[in-house]
C-alpha positions in Angstrom: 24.1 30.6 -11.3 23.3 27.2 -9.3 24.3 24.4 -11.3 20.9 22.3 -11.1 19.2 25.3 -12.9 18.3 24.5 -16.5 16.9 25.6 -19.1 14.7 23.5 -21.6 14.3 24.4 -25.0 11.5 23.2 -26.8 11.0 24.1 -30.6 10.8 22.3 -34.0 13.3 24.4 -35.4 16.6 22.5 -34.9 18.5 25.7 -35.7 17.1 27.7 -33.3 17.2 24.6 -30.8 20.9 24.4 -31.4 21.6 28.2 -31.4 19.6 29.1 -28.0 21.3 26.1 -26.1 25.2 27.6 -27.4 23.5 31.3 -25.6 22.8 29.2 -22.2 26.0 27.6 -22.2 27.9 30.4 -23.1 27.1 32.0 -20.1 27.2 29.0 -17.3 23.3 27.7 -17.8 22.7 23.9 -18.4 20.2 23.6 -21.1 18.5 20.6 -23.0 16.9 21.0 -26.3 13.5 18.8 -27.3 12.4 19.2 -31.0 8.6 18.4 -29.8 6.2 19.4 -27.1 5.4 15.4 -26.3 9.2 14.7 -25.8 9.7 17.3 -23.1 6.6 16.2 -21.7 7.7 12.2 -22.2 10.7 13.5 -19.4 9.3 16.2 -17.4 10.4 16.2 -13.2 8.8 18.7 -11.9 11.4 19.0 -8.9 13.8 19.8 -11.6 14.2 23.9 -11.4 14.6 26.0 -14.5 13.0 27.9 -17.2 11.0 26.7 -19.9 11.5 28.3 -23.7 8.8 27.1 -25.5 7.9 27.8 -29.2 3.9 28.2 -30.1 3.3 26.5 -33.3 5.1 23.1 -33.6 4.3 20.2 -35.0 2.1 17.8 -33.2 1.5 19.3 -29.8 1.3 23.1 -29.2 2.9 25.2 -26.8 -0.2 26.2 -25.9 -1.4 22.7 -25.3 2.0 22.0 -23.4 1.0 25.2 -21.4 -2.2 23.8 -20.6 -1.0 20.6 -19.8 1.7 21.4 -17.3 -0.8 23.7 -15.4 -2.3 20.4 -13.7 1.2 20.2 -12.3 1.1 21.8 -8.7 5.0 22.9 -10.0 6.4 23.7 -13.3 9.4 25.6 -14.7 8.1 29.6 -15.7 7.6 29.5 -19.3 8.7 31.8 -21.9 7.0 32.1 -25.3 9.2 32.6 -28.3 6.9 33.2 -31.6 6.9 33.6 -35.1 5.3 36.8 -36.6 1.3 36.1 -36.6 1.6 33.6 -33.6 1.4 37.2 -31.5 -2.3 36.8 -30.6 -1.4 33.2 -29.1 1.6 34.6 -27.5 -0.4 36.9 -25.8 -2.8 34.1 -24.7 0.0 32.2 -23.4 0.9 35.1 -20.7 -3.0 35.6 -20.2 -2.8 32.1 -18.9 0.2 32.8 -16.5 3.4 32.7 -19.2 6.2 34.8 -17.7 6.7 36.4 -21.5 6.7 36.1 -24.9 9.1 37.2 -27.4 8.7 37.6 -31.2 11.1 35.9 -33.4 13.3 37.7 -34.2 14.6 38.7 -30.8 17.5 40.3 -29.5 19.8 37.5 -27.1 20.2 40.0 -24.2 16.4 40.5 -24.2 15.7 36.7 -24.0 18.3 36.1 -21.1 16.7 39.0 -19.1 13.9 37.2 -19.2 15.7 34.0 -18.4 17.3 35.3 -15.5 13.4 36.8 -14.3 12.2 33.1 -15.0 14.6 31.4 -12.6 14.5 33.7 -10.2 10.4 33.1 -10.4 11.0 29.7 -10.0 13.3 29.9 -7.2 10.4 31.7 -5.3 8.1 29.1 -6.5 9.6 26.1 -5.3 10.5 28.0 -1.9 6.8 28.3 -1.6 6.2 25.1 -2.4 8.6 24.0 0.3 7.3 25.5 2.7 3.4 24.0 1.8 4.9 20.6 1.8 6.4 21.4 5.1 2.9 22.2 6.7 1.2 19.2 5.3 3.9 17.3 7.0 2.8 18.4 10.2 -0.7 18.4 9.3 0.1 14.9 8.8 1.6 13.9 12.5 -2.2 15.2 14.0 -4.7 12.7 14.7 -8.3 13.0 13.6 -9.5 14.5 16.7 -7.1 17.0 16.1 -7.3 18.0 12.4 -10.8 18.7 13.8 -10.5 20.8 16.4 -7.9 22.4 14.0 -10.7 23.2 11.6 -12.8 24.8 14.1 -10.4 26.6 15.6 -9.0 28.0 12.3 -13.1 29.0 11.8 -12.9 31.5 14.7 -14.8 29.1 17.0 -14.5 29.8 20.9 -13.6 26.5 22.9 -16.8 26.0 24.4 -18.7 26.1 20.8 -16.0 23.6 19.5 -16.7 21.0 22.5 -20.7 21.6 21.2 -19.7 21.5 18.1 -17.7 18.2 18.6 -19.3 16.4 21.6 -16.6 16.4 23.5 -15.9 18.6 27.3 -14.2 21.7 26.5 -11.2 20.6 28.4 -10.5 18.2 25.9 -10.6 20.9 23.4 -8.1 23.2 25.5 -5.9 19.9 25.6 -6.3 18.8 22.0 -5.8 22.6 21.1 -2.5 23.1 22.7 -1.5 20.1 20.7 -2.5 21.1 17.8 -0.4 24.2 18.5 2.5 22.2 19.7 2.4 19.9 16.5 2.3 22.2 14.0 4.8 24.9 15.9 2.5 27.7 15.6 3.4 30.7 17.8 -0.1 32.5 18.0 -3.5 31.8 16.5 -2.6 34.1 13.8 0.6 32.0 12.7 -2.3 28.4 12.6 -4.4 30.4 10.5 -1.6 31.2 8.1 -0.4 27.9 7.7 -4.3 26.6 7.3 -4.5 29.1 4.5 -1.4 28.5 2.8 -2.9 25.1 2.0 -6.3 25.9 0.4 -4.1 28.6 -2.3 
C-alpha cells in the first residue's frame, strides 16, 4: 500500500481512537487520530489521499456536520461512518449524502478494513479524475479570449459560418482560431473537445 495513503481517525472515544490506529499500522497504513471533528478540520489538505473514519455523535461538531462541510471541498478523502447503536438512522443519512459506508459499533476489524481498502481505492480514482480536470483547465488556460469563444460555440454544435455570425468575425478566422483551439488543448476529433468541455461543467 503507497506510503502517502492515510487514514484519519476521528472520534471522541480515545479508546477506540487508539485501538483503530494499532489495526492500520498493523497492516502497513499510516493513520492519525483526532478526538474532534474541528481538529481534523483545523489540518485538513485536501491533496493528502486517504480514507476518513469518522464517528457520528461527538462532542462539539458532528460527523454529519464534518460531512457537510468537506463536501464544499472539490476533493476529500471517502468517508466511512462508524456508529453507536441508535446513531443508524444518521448513518444511513451519511451514505445518502455520498458516505462510502457505515458500520455499527460493534464491528468486526476485517469488515472495517474491507471497507478501507474500497475507500482508498475510491480515492485513488478520485484524485486521478481530478488530475486529469486540472490538466484540461491548464490548457483551457493557455487559449485567448477569442478562443475560449469560438471554443464554446464550437462545443455547442455550431457550423463555422454560424460562429463567424455569431461572433462578427470572417469564418476564416474561425477555421484558424478553431484549429488552434484544437492544437491547444490536444484534442484529436471534435468528439475528444467535447469531452474535455464536459468534464469541466461535472
Amino acid at each position: 500500500m503507497p506510503n502517502e495513503v492515510t487514514v484519519f481517525i476521528v472520534d471522541d472515544d480515545e479508546e477506540v481512537r487508539d485501538a483503530l490506529a494499532l489495526l492500520m499500522q498493523s497492516i502497513g497504513l499510516n493513520a492519525e487520530t483526532y478526538d474532534s471533528a474541528q481538529a481534523y478540520l483545523d489540518v485538513f489538505d485536501a491533496k493528502r489521499p486517504g480514507v476518513l473514519v469518522l464517528d457520528v455523535r461527538m462532542k462539539g461538531m458532528s460527523g454529519l456536520a464534518l460531512q457537510s462541510h468537506l463536501a464544499n471541498f472539490s476533493l476529500y478523502p471517502p468517508i466511512i461512518i462508524i456508529t453507536g447503536h441508535g446513531d443508524v438512522s444518521m448513518a444511513v443519512q451519511a451514505v445518502q449524502a455520498g458516505a462510502l459506508d457505515f458500520l455499527e459499533k460493534p464491528f468486526k476489524e476485517q469488515v472495517l478494513l474491507e471497507s478501507i481498502y474500497r475507500g482508498i481505492e475510491k480515492d485513488a480514482e478520485q484524485r486521478g479524475e481530478a488530475s486529469k480536470v486540472a490538466e484540461i483547465q491548464l490548457r483551457i488556460d493557455r487559449l485567448t479570449s477569442r478562443e475560449k469563444e469560438v471554443m464554446e460555440e464550437v462545443v455547442a454544435g455550431k457550423r463555422n459560418k454560424v460562429i463567424a455570425y455569431d461572433l462578427g468575425i470572417s469564418q476564416s478566422t474561425v477555421e484558424a482560431h478553431r484549429a488552434k483551439v484544437m492544437e491547444k488543448m490536444e484534442a484529436k476529433s471534435l468528439s475528444d473537445l467535447m469531452r474535455m468541455s464536459f468534464s469541466l461543467k461535472k
